[in-house]
N, C-alpha and C positions, 0 to 999 in steps of 0.2 A: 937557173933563175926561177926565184918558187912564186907564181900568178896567185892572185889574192883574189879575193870578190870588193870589187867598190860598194861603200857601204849606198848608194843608191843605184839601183840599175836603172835603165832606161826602159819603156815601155816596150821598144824594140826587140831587148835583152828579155826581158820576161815572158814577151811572144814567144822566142826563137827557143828559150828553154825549154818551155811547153809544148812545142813541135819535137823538139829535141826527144822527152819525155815519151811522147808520144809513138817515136819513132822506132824507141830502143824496146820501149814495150812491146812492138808489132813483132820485132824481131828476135824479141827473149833475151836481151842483152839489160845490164841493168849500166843505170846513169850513177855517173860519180856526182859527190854529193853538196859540189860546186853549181852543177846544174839544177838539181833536188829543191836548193836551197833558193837560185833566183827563179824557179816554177814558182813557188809557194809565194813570194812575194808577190800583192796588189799592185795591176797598173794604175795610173791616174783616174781612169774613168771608172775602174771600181772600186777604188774609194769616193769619188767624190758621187757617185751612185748609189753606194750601199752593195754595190755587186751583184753575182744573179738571182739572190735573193729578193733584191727589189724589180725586178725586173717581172718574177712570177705573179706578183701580186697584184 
């Protein structure tokens, strides 16, 4: 059974990738690119923020 990416993740989901990300980099291991893919996606509050962009300013 071949696992898809839903075309919207949850904010959850986009946390946990970026933990995920984080994780495999500490360890020298590289992420499949189902992971890769919902890191790079925006959660709600950075888009409706502008992201940490606006945050600097």
């Amino acid at each position: 059974m071949t696992t898809t990416t839903a075309p919207r993740a949850t904010d959850a989901q986009i946390n946990a990738a970026r933990g995920k990300l984080a994780i495999d980099k500490k360890l020298g291991r590289t992420s499949s690119a189902r992971v890769v893919a919902i890191a790079s996606k925006q959660t709600s509050s950075e888009k409706n923020d502008g992201g940490p962009e606006a945050l600097a300013s």
